[in-house]
C-alpha positions in Angstrom: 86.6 102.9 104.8 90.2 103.6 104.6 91.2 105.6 101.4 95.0 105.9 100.0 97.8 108.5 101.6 100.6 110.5 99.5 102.7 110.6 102.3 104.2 106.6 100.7 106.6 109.5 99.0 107.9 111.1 102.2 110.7 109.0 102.6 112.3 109.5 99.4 114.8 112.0 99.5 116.0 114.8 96.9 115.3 118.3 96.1 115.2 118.7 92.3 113.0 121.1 90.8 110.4 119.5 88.7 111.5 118.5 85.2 109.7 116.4 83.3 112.8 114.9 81.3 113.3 111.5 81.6 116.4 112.4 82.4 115.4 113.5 86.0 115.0 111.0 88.7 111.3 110.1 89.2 111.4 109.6 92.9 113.0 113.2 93.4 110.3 114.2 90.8 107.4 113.0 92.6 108.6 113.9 96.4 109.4 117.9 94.7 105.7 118.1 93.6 104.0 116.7 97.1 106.5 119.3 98.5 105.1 122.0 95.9 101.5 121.1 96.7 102.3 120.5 100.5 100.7 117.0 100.2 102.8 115.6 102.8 101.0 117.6 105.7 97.4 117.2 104.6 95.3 114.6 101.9 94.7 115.8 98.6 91.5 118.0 98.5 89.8 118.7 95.2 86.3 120.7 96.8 86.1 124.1 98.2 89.0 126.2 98.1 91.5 124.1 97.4 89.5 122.4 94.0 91.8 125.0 91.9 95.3 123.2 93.9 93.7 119.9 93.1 93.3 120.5 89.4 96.9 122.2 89.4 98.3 118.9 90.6 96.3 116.2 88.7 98.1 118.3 85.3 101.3 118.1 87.0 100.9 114.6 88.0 99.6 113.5 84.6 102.9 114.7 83.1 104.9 113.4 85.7 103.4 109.8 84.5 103.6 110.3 80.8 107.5 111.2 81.8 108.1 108.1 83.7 105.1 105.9 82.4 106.4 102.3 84.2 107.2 104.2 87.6 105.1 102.3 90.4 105.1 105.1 92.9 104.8 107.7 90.3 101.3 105.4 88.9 100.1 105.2 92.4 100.0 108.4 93.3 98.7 109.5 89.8 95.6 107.0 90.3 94.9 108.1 93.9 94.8 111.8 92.3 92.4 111.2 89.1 90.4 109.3 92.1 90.2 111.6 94.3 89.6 114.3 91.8 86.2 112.2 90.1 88.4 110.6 87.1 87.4 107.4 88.0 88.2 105.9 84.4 91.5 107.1 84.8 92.1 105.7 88.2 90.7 102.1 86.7 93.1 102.6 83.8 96.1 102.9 86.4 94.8 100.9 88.6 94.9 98.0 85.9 98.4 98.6 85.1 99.7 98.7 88.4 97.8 95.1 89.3 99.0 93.6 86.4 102.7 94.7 87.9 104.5 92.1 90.2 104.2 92.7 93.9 101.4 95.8 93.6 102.4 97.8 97.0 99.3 97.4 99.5 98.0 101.3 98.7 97.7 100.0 94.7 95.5 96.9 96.4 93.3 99.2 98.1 92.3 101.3 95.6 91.5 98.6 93.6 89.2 97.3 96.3 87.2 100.8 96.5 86.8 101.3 92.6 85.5 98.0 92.4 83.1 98.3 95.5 82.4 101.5 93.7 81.4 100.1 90.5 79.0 97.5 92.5 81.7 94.4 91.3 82.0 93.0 95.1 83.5 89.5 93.8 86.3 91.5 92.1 86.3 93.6 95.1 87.1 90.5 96.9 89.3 89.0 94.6 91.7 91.9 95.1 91.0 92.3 98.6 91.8 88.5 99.4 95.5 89.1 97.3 95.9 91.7 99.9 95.3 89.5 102.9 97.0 86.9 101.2 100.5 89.4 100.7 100.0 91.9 103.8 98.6 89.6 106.1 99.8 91.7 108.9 98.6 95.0 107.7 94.9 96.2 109.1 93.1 97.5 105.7 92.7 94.6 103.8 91.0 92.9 106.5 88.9 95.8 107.0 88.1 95.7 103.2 87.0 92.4 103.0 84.9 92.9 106.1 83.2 95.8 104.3 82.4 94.1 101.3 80.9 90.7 103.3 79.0 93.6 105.1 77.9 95.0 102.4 77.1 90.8 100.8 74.6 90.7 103.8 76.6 88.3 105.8 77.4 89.7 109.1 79.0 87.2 110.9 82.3 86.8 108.8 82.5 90.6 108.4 82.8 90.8 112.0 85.5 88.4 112.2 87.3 90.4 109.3 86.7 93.1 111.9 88.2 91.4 114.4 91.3 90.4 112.7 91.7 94.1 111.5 91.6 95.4 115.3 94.6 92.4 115.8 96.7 93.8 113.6 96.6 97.9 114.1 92.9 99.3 113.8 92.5 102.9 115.3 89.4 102.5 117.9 87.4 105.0 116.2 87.0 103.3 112.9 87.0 99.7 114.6 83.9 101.0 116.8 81.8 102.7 114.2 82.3 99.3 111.6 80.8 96.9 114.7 78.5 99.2 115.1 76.9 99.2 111.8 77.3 95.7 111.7 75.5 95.4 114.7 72.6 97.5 113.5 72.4 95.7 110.6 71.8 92.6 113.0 68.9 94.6 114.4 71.2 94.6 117.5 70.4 98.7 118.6 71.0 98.9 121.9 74.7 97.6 121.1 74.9 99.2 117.9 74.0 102.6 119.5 76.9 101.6 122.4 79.8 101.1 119.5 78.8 104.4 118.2 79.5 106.0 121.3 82.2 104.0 121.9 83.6 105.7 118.3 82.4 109.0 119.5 84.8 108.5 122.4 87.5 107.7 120.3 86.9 110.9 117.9 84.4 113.4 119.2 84.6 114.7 115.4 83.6 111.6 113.7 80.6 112.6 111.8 79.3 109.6 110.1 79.1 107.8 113.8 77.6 111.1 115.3 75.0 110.7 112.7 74.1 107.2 113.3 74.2 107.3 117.0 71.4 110.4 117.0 69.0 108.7 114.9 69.1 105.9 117.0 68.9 108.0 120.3 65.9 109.5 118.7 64.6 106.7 118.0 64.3 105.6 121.3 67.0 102.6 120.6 69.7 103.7 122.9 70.0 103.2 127.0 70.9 106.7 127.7 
């Protein structure tokens, strides 16, 4: 499933140095720091060698938020970061107060989606995810989200439509492939199932969770070739 990007700060321009004064304006604030931590060329990493960066930023992003506490961009990038760093009770926390917000932006949505999934809560999960079909109807994750959690509800049929209507409106091949795939298996459908995977494969020679499911199935003896 489709996780959150920083880069919903690239377009904001400004080059002020980081100052945590109210004074300063947040949206320069926030696009100097994913500068600082170079956030705009890769995802935010908190494992291996870059777990020392990650706590660096999640202290720099916490006081950025305590600066400008009712900032929308400034919250969303602040949740995505205590997620992303384990804090999930922080990212709930934010989360919260940017849903209770008017007009939540569609990264705040999904977010909300996955810590509820997380937290086993599927009809929250698809009470948020259904706001987000409902507001970005054109946008491909919250279809894929709700297709995840009727996967996940056992009924295979609608998540595939979900599916569907995600590929419509902008789903890379890779993920589309490797999603009907597991649907499929689930279906006890292997000889297709084990075709989406390498379909996926295709797509994304490096795509490890498909690369996974399409060996065990080959050794199994479930796939044509």
């Amino acid at each position: 499933m489709k996780y959150i990007y920083i880069t919903l700060v690239l377009a904001l321009s400004g080059c002020a140095h980081i100052d945590y004064k109210p004074t300063v304006n947040p949206y320069n604030a926030l696009s100097d720091l994913v500068k600082k931590y170079n956030l705009n060329a890769q995802a935010l990493t908190c494992k291996g060698v870059n777990a020392s960066d990650c706590l660096a930023f999640v202290h720099d992003i916490n006081q950025l938020m305590l600066a400008h506490p009712d900032n929308t961009a400034i919250l969303s990038v602040a949740a995505y970061t205590f997620y992303k760093s384990g804090r999930s009770t922080q990212a709930q926390q934010v989360i919260n107060t940017l849903l209770n917000k008017a007009n939540p932006p569609l990264n705040v949505i999904t977010l909300g989606v996955t810590l509820a999934i997380d937290q086993g809560n599927l009809a929250k999960a698809k009470s948020i995810a259904q706001y987000g079909v409902d507001v970005f109807g054109t946008e491909a994750s919250p279809y894929l989200q709700m297709a995840s959690i009727h996967y996940a509800q056992g009924s295979y049929t609608i998540a595939s439509n979900y599916l569907q209507l995600s590929a419509k409106f902008g789903l890379d091949n890779t993920t589309y492939y490797y999603h009907k795939g597991l649907i499929e298996e689930a279906n006890a459908n292997n000889i297709h199932a084990c075709n989406y995977y390498q379909q996926a494969l295709k797509a994304n020679p490096n795509h490890k969770k498909a690369e996974a499911k399409y060996t065990k199935l080959s050794i199994l003896g479930n796939c044509l070739s």
